[in-house]
ROKOL-408445 format. One record per residue (C-alpha): x, y, z; residue in one letter. Coordinates in steps of 0.5 Angstrom, whole numbers, padded with zeros to 4 digits, always signed. Example, Ala and Ser with C-alpha at 12.3 -4.5 7.8 and 13.67 -1.06 7.14 Angstrom:
2
+0025-0009+0016A+0027-0002+0014S
END
This chain:
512
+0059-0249+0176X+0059-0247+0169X+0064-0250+0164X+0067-0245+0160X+0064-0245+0153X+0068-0245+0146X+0063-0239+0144X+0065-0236+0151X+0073-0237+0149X+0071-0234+0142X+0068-0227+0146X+0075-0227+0150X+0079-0227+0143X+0074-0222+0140X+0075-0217+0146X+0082-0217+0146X+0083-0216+0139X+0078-0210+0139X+0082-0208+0147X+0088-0207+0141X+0084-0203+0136X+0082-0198+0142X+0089-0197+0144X+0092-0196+0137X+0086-0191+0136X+0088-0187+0143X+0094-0185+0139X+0100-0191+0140X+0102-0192+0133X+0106-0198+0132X+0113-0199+0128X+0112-0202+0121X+0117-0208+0120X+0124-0207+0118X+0131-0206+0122X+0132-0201+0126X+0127-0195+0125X+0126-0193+0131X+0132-0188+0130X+0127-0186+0123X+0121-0184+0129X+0120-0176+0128X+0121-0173+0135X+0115-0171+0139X+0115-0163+0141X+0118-0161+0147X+0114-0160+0153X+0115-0154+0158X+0117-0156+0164X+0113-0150+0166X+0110-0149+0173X+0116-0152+0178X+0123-0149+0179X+0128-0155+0179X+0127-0158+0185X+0120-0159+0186X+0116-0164+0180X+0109-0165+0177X+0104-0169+0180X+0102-0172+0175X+0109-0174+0172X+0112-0176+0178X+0106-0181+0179X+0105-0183+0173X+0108-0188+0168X+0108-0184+0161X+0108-0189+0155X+0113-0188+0149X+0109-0188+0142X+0112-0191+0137X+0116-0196+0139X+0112-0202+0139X+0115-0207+0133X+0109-0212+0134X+0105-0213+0127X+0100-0209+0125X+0097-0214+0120X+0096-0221+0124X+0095-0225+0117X+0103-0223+0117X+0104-0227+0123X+0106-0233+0118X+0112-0230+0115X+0116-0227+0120X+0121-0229+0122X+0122-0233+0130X+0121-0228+0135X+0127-0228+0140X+0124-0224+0146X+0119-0220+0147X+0121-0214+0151X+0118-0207+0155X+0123-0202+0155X+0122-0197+0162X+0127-0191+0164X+0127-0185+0167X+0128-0177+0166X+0130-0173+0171X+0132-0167+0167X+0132-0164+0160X+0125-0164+0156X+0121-0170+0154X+0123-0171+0147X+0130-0171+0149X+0128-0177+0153X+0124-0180+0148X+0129-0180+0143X+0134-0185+0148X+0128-0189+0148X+0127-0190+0141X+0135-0191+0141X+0133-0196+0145X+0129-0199+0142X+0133-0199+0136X+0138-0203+0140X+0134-0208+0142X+0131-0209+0135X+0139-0210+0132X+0139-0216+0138X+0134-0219+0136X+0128-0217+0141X+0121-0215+0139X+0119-0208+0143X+0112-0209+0145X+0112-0202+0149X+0116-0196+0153X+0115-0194+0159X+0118-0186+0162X+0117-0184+0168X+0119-0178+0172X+0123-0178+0178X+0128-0174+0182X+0133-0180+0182X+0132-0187+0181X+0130-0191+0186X+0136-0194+0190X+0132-0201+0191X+0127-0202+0185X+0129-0196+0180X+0123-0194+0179X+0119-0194+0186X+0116-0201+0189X+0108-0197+0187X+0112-0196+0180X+0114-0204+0180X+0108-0207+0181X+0104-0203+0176X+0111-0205+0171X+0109-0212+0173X+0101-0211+0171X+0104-0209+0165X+0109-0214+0163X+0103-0220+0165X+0098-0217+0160X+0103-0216+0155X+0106-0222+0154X+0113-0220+0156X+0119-0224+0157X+0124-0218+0159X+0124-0211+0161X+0130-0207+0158X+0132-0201+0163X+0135-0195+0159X+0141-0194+0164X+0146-0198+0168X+0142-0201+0174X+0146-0204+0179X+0146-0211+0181X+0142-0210+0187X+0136-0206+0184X+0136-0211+0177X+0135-0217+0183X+0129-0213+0186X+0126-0211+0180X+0126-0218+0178X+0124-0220+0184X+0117-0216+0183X+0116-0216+0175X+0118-0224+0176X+0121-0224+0169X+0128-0223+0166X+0131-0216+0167X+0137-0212+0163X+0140-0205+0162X+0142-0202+0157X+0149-0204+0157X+0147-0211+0156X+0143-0210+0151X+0149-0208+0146X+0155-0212+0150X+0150-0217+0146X+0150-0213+0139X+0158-0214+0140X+0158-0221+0142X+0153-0222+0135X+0157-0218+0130X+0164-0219+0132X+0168-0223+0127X+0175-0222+0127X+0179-0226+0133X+0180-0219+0136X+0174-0217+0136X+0172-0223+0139X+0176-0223+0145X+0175-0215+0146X+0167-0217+0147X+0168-0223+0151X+0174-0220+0156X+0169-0214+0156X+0162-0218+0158X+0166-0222+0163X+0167-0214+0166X+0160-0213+0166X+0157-0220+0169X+0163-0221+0175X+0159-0216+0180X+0152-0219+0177X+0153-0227+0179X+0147-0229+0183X+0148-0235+0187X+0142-0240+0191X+0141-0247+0192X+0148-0251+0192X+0151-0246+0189X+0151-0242+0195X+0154-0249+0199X+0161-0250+0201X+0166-0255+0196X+0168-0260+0199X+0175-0264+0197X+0178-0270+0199X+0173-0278+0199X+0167-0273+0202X+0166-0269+0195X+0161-0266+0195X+0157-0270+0201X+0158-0265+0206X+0159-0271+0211X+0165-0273+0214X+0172-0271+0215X+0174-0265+0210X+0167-0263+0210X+0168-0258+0215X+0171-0251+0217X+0172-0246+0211X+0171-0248+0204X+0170-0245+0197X+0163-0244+0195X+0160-0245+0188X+0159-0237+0186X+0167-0237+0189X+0169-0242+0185X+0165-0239+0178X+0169-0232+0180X+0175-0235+0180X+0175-0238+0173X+0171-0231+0171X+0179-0228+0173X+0183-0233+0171X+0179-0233+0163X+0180-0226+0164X+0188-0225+0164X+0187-0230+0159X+0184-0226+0155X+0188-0219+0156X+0194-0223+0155X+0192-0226+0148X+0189-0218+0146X+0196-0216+0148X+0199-0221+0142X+0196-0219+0138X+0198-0212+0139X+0204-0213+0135X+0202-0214+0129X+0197-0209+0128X+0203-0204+0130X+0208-0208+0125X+0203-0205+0120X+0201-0199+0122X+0210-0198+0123X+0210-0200+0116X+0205-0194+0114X+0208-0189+0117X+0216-0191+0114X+0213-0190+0108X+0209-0183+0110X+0203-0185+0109X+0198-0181+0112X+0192-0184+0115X+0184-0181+0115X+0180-0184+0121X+0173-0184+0120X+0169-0184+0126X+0161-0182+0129X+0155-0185+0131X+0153-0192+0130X+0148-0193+0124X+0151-0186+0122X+0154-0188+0115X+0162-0189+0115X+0161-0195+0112X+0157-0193+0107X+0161-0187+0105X+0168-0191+0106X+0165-0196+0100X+0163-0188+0095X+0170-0187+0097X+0174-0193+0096X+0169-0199+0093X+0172-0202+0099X+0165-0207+0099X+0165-0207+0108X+0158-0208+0110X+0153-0204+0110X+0146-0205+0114X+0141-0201+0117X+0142-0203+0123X+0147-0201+0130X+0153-0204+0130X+0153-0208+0124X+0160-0208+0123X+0166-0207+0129X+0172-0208+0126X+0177-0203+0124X+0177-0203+0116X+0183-0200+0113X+0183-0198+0105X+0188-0194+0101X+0186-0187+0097X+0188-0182+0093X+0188-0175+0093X+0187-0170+0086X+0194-0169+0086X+0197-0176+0086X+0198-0176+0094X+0196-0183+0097X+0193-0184+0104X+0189-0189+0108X+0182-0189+0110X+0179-0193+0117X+0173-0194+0118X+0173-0196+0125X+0168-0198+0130X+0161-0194+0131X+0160-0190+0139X+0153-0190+0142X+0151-0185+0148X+0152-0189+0155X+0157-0193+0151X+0160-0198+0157X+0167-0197+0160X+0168-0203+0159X+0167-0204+0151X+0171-0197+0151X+0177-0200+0154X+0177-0206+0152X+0177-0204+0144X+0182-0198+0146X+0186-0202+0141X+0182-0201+0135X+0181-0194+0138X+0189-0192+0137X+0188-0193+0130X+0183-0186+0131X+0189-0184+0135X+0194-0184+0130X+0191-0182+0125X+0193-0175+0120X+0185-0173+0120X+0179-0175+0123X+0172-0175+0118X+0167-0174+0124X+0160-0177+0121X+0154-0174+0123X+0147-0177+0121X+0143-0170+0118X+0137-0174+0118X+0137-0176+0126X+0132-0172+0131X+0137-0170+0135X+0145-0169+0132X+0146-0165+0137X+0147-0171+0142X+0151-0175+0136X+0156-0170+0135X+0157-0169+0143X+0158-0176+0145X+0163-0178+0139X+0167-0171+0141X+0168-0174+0149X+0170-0181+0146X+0175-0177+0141X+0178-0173+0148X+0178-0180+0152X+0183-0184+0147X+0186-0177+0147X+0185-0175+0139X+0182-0168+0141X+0188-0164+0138X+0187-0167+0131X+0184-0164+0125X+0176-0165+0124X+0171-0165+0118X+0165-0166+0121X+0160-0169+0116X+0152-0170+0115X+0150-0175+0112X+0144-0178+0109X+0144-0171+0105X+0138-0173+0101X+0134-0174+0107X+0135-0167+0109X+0130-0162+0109X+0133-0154+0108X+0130-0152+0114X+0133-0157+0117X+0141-0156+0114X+0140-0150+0117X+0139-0152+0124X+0146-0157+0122X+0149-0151+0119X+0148-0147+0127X+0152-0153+0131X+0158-0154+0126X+0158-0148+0121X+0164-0151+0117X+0160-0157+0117X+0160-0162+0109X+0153-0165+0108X+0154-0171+0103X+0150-0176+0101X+0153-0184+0100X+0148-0186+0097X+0147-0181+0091X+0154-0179+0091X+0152-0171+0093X+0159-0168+0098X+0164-0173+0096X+0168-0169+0091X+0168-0163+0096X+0169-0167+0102X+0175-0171+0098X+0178-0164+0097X+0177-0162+0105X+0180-0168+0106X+0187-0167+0100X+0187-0159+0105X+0188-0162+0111X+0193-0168+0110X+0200-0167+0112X+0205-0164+0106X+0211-0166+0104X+0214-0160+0106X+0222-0161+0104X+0224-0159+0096X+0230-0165+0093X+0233-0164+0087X+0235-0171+0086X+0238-0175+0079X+0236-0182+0079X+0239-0187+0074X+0235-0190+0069X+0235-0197+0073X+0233-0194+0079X+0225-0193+0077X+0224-0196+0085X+0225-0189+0087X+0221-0185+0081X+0215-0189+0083X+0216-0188+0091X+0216-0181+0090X+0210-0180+0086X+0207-0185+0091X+0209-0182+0097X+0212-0174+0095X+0210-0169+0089X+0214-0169+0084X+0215-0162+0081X+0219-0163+0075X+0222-0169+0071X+0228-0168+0066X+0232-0173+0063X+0240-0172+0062X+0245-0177+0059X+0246-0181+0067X+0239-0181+0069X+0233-0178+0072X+0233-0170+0074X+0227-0170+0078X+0225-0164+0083X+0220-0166+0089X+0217-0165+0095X+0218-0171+0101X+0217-0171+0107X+0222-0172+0113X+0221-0178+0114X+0223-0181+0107X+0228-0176+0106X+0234-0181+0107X+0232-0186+0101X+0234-0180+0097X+0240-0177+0100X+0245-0181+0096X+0242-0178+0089X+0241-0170+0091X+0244-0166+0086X+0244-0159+0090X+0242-0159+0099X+0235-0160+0101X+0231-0153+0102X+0225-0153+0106X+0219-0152+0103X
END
């Protein structure tokens, strides 16, 4: 028998590197470096789905696994290996499309990809593939997994992504054939929340939402499937109090799991108070509020801090920030109100992440106005503005008042503001960062904020300059005049501070 050869383990090196060139020519171009880019990625052209009526598939899409280009963030330049930065994981992400056309797909895939960027992972590929539903074993069909599983060998991968929701079931036999670590969707951005929670609350609403998701997921072998025994036995599993029913490890770890859960749910609901106590105080004092709300990475924050130079966090990534920011403004005419910036939506948000930040969402609820932001420069705004108007139904703001805005104005094209002008025709393009729409949007704002609606005529002593300063702030003072015994002033308020007022009115109220 031969011993292989240095000069033989060269060729295998050389083969390999031009094997990659050869992929590269035959059109899967890579992600440069950098956060997030694959929300960047230009859409493909839609295929027709020509040649079958709905019920039947293609052949060739049904038997196939289809690569998604573009999505790899693997270096280009392997001389830059030495200044990157340590990779976490390197991932694979498949899915599957059932309806809708290939570019719809593949922007979920790139979506994805994004996501397991901002977590940390390296996307090494993408696989779709067509298919009238998911398999109920494997997901993708057991030919599809092992084929999945060559993959995954050959690429080095330590983690397969799914761009869905799997059960426990198909997740344990996915892994059960690629031999490696399997997640979904939901995962994935459970573990971007874990990552970017900072407040106290925000900490307890991901950790209460994580254990939601990995209760019906606990895996159990070897002695975590064994009987826990009490008494002099312990564990030996010999002897008096060994025997008959017990309590199993994967029980044991349940148990706990619901025990830290109510503890959790019970620490959310202390906290509720204080963030109702100030959201009371604002609205004793008539103070309007604006929520901004949109699609992760869609610039809220950006345009929160043109707005108010609140200084929140801006990054280009998903989910950079998460807690609800509150920072005052005023309008033109000296009215003052509040704007939130709260936390970004994504498609497929999971059930457990919307009800356990339902708190931060109030804020939505409550809110005088709601600034719905759109990135302009997205492939498909469409899907954005469709899936933050659902989150918007189911915290029960639907009945608000809505300005949507495309941001990254200076991103978009002519053309393509056309196409925005036929899904929101009322729509402002801004841009936060060249400043462009800000002052029409800082006006549709002012239109849309509840007027003080009653006309008091009030004479205010001089030693009560409290009560000139309360209305300028939260009325609109119409006149000012000043007799020997005080202040005459003429405003509008609202009902809600009218009683203040009252002991100094000169003439009845009239509504405006």
């Amino acid at each position: 028998m031969i011993e292989p050869t240095e000069h033989d383990n060269d060729d295998d090196v050389v083969a390999r590197v031009l094997a990659s060139a050869d992929s590269k020519a035959a059109g899967y171009s890579l992600f440069r470096s950098g956060s997030a880019q694959a929300l960047q990625a230009d859409s493909s052209t839609p295929e027709s789905d020509q040649g079958h009526d709905g019920a039947q598939q293609d052949r060739e899409d049904r038997n196939a696994l289809r690569r998604v280009p573009s999505l790899s963030t693997e270096l280009e330049d392997v001389t830059e290996v030495e200044y990157r930065q340590l990779r976490l994981e390197n991932v694979v992400l498949i899915g599957l499309y059932t309806q809708g056309t290939v570019s719809d797909a593949e922007n979920s895939m790139r979506e994805l990809a994004a996501l397991a960027e901002t977590a940390g992972a390296t996307v090494l590929d993408g696989l779709m593939q067509r298919r009238a539903k998911p398999d109920a074993s494997t997901y993708l069909g057991k030919g599809k997994a092992e084929e999945l599983a060559g993959i995954v060998k050959a690429m080095g991968a330590d983690t397969v992504i799914a761009d869905t929701e799997l059960a426990p079931s198909q997740r344990r036999a996915l892994e059960d054939v690629v031999k490696v670590k399997v997640i979904d969707r939901t995962a994935v951005i459970l573990d971007i929340f874990s990552q970017h929670a900072k407040s106290r609350e925000g900490k307890a609403q991901v950790e209460l939402a994580q254990l939601e998701y990995l209760l019906p997921r606990l895996r159990g072998w070897g002695d975590s499937m064994s009987r826990q025994a009490g008494g002099q036995v312990g564990g030996a599993g010999a002897g008096m109090g060994s025997r008959g029913p017990g309590e199993t490890k994967i029980e044991l770890d349940r148990r706990r799991i619901h025990t830290r859960m109510s503890r959790l749910r019970k620490q959310i609901l202390e906290m509720k108070p204080a963030r109702e106590a100030k959201r009371a105080n604002r609205k004793r004092n008539s103070v309007p509020s604006v929520a901004i709300v949109g699609y992760t990475n869609a610039g809220k924050s950006s345009l929160l801090n043109r707005i108010t130079r609140a200084g929140v966090l801006v990054e280009n990534s998903l989910f950079a920030t998460l807690d609800a920011t509150v920072r005052k403004s005023t309008t033109a005419d000296g009215r003052l109100y509040t704007l939130t910036d709260t936390v970004g939506f994504v498609r497929n948000l999971p059930h457990q992440l919307v009800e356990a930040f339902r708190s931060t969402l109030e804020e939505v609820a409550d809110a005088d106005v709601i600034v719905h932001v759109v990135d302009g420069s997205h492939p498909d705004p469409a899907s954005q503005l469709a899936t933050v108007r659902e989150v918007i139904g189911e915290v029960g703001a639907r009945e608000i008042p809505e300005i949507v805005v495309f941001n990254k104005g200076d991103l978009v094209g002519e053309d393509d503001r056309l196409v925005l002008r036929g899904l929101w025709p009322d729509g402002i393009f801004v841009s936060a960062r060249t400043g462009e729409g800000i002052e029409e949007l800082l006006a549709a704002i002012a239109e849309r904020l509840p007027r003080p609606t009653i006309e008091l005529t009030l004479l205010i002593p001089y030693e009560r300059g409290d009560l000139i300063a309360a209305l300028h702030e939260q009325g609109q003072v119409l006149s000012t005049e000043y007799a020997e015994t005080g202040t005459q002033v003429t405003a509008l308020v609202t009902p809600g501070i009218q009683t203040q007022f009252t002991p100094f009115a000169v003439r009845p109220a009239v509504s405006a």
